[in-house]
MDTraj code that builds the backbone (N, CA, C; nanometers):
import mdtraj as md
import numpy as np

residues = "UNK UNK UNK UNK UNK UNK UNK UNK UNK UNK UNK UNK UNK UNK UNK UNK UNK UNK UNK UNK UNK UNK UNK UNK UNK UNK UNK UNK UNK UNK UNK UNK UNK UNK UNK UNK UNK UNK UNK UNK UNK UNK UNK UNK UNK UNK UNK UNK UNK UNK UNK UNK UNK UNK UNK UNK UNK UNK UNK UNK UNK UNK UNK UNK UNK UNK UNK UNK UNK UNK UNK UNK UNK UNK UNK UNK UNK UNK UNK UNK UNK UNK UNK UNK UNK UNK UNK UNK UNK UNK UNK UNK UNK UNK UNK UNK UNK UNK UNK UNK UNK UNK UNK UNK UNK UNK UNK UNK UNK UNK UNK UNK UNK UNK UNK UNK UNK UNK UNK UNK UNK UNK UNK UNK UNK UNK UNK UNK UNK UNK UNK UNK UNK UNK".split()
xyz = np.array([
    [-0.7330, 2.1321, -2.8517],
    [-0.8392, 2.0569, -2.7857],
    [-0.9729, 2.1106, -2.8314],
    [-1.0816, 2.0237, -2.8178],
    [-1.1859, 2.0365, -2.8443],
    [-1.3171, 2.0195, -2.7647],
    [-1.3412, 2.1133, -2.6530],
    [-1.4305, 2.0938, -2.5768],
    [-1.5410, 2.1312, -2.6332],
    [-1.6476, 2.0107, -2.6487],
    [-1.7804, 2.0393, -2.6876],
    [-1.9017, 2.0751, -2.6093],
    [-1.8805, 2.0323, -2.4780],
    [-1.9958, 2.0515, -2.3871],
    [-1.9553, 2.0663, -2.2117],
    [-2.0176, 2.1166, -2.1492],
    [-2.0258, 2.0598, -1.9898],
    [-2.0551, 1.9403, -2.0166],
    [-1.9900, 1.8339, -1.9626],
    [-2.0396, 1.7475, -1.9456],
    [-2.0929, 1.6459, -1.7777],
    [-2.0186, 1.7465, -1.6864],
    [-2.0572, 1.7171, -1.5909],
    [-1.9700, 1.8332, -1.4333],
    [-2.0737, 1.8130, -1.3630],
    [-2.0553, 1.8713, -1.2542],
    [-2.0293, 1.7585, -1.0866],
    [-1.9134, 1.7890, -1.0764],
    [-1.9220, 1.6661, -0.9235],
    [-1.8904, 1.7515, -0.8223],
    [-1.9961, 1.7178, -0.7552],
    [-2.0284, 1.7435, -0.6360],
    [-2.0025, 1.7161, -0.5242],
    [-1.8617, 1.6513, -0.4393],
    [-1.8822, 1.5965, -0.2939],
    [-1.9989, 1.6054, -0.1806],
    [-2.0006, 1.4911, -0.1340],
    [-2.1163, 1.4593, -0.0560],
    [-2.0514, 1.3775, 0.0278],
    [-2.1108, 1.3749, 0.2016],
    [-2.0576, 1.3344, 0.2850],
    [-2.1608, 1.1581, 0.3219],
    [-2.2820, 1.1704, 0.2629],
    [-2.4067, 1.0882, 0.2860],
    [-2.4232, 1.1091, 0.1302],
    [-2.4167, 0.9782, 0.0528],
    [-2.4748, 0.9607, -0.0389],
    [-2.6463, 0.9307, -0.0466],
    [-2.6623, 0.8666, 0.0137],
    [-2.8114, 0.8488, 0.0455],
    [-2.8917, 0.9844, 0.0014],
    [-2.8511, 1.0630, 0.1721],
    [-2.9073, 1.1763, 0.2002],
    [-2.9132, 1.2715, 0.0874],
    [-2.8082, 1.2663, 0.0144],
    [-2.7642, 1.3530, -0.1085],
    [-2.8668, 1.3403, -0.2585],
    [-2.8908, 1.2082, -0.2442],
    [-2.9570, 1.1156, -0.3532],
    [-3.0872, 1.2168, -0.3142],
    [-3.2021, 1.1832, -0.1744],
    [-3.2897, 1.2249, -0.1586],
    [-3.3422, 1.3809, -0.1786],
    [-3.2319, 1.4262, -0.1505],
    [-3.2452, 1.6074, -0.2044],
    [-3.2259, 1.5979, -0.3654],
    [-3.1584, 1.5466, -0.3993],
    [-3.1954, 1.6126, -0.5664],
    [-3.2943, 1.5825, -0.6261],
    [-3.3583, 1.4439, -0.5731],
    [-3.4931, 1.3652, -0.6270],
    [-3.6164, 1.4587, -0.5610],
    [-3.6314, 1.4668, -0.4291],
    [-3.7340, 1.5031, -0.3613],
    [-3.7407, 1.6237, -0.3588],
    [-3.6662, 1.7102, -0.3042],
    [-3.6247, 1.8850, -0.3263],
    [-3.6220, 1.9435, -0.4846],
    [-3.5466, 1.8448, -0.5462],
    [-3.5568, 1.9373, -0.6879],
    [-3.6571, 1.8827, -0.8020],
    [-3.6633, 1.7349, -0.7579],
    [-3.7800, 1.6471, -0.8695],
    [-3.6508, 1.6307, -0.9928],
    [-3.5124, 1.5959, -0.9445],
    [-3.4633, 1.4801, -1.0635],
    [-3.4399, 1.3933, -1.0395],
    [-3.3891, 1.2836, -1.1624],
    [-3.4173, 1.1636, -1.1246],
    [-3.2802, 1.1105, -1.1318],
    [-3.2522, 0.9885, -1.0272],
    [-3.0933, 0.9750, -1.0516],
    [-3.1005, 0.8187, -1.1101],
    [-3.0350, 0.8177, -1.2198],
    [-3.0247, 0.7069, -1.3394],
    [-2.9364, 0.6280, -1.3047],
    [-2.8473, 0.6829, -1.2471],
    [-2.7038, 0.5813, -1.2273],
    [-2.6456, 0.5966, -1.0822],
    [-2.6234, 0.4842, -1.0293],
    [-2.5132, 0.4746, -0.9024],
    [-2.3882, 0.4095, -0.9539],
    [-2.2649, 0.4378, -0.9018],
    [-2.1505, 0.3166, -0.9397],
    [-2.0385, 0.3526, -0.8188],
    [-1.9482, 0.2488, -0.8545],
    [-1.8586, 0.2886, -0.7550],
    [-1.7622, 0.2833, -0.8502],
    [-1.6439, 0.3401, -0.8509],
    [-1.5344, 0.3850, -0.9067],
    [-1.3722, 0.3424, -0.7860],
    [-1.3534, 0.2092, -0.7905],
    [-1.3041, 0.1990, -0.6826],
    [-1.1454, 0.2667, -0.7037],
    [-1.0811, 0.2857, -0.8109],
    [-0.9506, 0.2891, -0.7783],
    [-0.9812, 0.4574, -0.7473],
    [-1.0721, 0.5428, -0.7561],
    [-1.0609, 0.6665, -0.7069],
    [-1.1471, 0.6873, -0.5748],
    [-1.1353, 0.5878, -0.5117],
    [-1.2179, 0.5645, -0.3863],
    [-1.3560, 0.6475, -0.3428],
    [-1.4179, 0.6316, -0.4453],
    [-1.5774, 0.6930, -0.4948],
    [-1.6621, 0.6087, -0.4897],
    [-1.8139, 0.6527, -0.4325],
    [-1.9308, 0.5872, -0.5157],
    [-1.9953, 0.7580, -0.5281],
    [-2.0345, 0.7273, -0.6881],
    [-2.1119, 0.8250, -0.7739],
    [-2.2467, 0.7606, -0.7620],
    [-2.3381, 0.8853, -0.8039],
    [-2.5095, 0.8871, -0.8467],
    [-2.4658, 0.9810, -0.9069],
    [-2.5927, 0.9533, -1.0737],
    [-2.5764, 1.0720, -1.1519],
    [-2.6917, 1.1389, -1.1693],
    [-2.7316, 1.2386, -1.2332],
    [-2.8710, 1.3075, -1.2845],
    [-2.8458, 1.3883, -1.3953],
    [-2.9260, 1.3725, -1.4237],
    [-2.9286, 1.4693, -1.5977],
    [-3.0245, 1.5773, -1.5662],
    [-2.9571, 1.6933, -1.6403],
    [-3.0100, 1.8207, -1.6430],
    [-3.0143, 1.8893, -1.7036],
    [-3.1268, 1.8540, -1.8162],
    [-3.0667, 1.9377, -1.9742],
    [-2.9768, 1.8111, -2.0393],
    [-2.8228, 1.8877, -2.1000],
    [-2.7372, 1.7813, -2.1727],
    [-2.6312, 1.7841, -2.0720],
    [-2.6319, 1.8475, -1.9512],
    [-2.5630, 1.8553, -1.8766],
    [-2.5932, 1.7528, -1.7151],
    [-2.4839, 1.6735, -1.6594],
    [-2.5228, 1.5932, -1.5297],
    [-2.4282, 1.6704, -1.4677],
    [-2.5257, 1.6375, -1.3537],
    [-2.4653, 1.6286, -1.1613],
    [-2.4260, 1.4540, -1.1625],
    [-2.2657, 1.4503, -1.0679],
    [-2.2303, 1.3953, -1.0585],
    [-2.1949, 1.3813, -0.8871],
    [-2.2451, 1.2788, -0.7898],
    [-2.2472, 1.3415, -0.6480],
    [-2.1035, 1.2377, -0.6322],
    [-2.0621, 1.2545, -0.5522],
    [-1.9242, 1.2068, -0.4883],
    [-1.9449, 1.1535, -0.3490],
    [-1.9282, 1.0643, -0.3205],
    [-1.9160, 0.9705, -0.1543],
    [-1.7913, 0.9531, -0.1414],
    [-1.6800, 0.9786, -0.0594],
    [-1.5711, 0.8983, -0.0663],
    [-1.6142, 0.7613, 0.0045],
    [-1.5276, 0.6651, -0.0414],
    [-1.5587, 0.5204, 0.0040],
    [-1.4406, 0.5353, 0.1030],
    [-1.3249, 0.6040, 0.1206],
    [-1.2090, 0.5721, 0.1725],
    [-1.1516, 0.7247, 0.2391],
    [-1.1375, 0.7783, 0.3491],
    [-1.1100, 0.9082, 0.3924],
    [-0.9695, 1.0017, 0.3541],
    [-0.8860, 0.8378, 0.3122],
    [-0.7482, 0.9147, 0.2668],
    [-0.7664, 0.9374, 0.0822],
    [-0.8499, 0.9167, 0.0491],
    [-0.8961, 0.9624, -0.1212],
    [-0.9460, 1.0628, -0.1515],
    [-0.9420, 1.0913, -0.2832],
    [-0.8858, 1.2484, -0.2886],
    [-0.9875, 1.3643, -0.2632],
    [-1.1563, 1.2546, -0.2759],
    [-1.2666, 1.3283, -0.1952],
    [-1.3041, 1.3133, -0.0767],
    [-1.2319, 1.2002, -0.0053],
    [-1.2374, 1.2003, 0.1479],
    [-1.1520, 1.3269, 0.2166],
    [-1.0642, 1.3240, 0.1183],
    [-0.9243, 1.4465, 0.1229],
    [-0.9933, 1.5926, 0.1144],
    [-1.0676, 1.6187, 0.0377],
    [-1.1310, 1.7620, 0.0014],
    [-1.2327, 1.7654, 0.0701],
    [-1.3075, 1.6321, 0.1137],
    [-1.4499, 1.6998, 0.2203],
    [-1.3785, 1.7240, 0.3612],
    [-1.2589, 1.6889, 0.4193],
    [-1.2291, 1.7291, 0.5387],
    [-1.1513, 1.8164, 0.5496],
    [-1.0809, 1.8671, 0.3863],
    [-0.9842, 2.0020, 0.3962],
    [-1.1328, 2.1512, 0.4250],
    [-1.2235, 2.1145, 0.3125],
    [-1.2912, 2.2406, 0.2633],
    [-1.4588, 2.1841, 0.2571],
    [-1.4976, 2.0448, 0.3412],
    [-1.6441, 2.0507, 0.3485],
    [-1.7406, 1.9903, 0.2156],
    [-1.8539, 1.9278, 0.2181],
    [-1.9551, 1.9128, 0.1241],
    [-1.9262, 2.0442, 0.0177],
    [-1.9572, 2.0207, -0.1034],
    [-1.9758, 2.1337, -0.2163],
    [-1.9030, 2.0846, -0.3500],
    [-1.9114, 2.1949, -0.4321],
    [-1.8601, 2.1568, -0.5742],
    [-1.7427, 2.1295, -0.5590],
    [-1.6831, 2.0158, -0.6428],
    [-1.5618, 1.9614, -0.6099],
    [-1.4642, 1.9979, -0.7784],
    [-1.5623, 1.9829, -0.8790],
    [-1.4912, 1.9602, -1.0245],
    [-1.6259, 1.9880, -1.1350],
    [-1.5583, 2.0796, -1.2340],
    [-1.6342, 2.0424, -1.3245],
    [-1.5369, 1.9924, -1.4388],
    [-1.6224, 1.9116, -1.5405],
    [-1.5551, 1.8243, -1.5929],
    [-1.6108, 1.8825, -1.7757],
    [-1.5422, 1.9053, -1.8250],
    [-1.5377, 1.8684, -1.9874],
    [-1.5416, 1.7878, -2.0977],
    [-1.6277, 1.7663, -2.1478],
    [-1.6384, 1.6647, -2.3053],
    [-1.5631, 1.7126, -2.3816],
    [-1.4264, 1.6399, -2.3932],
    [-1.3189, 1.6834, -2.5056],
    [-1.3272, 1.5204, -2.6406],
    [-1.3039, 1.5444, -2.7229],
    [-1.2564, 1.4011, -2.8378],
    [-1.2066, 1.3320, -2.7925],
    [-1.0396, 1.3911, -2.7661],
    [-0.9914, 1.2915, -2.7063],
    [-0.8716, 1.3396, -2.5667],
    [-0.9367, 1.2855, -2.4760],
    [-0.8493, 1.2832, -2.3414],
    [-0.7069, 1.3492, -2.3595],
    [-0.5928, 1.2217, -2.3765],
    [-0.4475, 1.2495, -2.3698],
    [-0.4094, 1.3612, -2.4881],
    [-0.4971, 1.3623, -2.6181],
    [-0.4441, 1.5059, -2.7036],
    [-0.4764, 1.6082, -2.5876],
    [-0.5964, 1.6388, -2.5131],
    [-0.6249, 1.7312, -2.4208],
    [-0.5293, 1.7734, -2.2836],
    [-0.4768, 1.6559, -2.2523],
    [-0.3835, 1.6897, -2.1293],
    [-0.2519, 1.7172, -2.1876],
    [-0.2482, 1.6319, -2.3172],
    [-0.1242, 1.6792, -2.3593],
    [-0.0621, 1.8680, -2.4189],
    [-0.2056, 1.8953, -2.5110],
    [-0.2275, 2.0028, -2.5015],
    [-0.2420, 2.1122, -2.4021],
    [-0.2690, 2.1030, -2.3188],
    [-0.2917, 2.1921, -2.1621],
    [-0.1302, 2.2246, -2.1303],
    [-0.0542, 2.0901, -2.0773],
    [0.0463, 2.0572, -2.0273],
    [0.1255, 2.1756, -2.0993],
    [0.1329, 2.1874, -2.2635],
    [0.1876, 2.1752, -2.3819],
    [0.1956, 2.3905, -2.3511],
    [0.0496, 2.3752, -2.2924],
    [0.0505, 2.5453, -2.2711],
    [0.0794, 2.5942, -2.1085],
    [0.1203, 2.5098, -2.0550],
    [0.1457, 2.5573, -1.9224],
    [0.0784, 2.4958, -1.8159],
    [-0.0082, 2.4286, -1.8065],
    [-0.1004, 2.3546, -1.7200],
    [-0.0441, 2.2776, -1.6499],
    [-0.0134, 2.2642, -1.5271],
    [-0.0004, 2.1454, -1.3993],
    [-0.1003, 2.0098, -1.4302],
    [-0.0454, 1.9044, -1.4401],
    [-0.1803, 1.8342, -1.4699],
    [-0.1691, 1.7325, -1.3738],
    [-0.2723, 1.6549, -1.2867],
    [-0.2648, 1.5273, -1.1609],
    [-0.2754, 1.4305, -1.2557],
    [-0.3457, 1.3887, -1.3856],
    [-0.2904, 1.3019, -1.4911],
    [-0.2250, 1.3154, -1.6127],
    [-0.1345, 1.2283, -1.6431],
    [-0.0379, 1.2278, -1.7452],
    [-0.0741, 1.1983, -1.8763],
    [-0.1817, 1.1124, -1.8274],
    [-0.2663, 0.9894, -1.9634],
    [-0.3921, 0.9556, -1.8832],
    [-0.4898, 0.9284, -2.0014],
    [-0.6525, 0.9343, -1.9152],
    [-0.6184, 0.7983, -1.8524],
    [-0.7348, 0.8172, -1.7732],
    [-0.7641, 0.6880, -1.7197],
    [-0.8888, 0.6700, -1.7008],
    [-0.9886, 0.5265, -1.6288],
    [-1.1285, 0.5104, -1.6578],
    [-1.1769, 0.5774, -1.5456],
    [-1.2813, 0.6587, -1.5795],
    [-1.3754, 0.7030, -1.4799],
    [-1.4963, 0.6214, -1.4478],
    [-1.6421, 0.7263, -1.3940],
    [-1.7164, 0.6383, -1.3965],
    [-1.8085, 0.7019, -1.5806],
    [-1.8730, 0.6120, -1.5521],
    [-1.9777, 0.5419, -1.6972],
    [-1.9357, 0.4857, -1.7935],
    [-1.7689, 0.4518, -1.7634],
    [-1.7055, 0.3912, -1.8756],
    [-1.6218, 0.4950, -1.9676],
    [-1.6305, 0.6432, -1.8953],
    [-1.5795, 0.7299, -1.9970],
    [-1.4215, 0.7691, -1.9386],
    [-1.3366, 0.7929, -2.0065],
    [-1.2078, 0.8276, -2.0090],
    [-1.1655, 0.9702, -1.9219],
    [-1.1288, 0.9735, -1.8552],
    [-1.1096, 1.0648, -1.7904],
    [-0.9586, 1.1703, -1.7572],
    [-0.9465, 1.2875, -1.7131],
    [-0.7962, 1.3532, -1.6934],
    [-0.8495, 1.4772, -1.6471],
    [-0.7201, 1.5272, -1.5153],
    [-0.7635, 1.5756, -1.4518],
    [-0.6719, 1.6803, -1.4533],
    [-0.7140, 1.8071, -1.4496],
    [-0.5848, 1.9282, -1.4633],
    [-0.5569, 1.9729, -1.3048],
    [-0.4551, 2.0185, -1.2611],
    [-0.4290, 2.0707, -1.1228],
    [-0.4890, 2.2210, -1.1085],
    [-0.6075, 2.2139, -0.9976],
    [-0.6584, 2.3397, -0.9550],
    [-0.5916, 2.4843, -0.9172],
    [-0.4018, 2.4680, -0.9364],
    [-0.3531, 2.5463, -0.8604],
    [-0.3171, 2.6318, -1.0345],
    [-0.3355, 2.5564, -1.1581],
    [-0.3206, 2.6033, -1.2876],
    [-0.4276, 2.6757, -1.3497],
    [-0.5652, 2.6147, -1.2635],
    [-0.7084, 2.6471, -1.3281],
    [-0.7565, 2.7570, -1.2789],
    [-0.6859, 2.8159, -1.2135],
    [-0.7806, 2.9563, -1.1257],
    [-0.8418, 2.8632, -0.9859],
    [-0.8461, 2.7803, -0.9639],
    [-0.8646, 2.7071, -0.8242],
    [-1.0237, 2.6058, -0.8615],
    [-1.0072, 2.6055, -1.0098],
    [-1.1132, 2.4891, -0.9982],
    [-1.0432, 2.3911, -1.0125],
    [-1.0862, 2.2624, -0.9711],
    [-1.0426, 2.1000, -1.0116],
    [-1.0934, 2.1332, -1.1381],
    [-1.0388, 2.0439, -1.2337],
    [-1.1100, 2.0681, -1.4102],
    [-1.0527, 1.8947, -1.4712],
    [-1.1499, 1.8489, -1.5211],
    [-1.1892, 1.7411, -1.5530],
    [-1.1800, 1.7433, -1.7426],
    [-1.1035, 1.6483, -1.8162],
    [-1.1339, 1.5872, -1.9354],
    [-1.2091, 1.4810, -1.9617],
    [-1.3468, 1.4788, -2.0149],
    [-1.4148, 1.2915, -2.0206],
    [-1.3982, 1.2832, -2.2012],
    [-1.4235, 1.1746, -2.2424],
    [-1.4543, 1.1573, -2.3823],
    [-1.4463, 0.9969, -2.3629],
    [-1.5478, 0.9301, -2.4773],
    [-1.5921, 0.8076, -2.4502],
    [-1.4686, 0.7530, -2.5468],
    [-1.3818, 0.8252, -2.5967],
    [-1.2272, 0.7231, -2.6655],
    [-1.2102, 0.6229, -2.5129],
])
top = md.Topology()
chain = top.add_chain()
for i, resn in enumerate(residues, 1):
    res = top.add_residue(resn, chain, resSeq=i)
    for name in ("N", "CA", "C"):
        top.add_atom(name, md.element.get_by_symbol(name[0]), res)
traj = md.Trajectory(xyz[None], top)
């Protein structure tokens, strides 16, 4: 695999709104993108920081997997995520070295980019994220 960059940091948030207003007003960035991501029962806002984004998390739905983590363990960092080439060589590779993985084969995230997700109980207890625009 070939990780080239952070490419993003997600954040759970219980109030998207509220969440929006602190990074704009408190820190002075600017958020470029909202979306909703429905089959992972999300709405995202993003911000750029450097070559690196914040990615905030709303669950839309309480039994999804960030409605799931803000009522196990609260608002806070949820995942950081990686710019790999390509996705499924990456999970396949992980898998290939021992890695638990929650996807088998990418699937769409938000901005249109490809996404895969390794199991936190393999990562040292982070969620860990594959994106690449394949």
């Amino acid at each position: 695999m070939n990780i080239s960059h952070i490419e993003h940091i997600g954040i759970a948030v219980s109030d998207l709104d509220e969440a929006i207003a602190y990074y704009r007003d408190q820190l002075g960035l600017k958020c470029y993108a909202i979306e909703e991501v429905a089959d992972q029962k999300v709405k995202t806002a993003f911000f750029k920081v450097g070559d690196t984004k914040i990615e905030l998390l709303e669950s839309t739905d309480p039994e999804g997997p960030v409605g799931k983590f803000i009522e196990k363990k609260g608002p806070g960092v949820h995942h950081i995520a990686f710019a790999v080439d390509n996705v499924d060589e990456s999970l396949s590779e992980a898998e290939s070295n021992g890695v638990r993985l929650i996807d088998k084969q990418k699937r769409k995230g938000a901005e249109g980019l490809s996404i895969g997700f390794l199991h936190p109980k393999s990562t040292l207890g982070v969620l860990t994220e594959f994106c690449g625009e394949e």
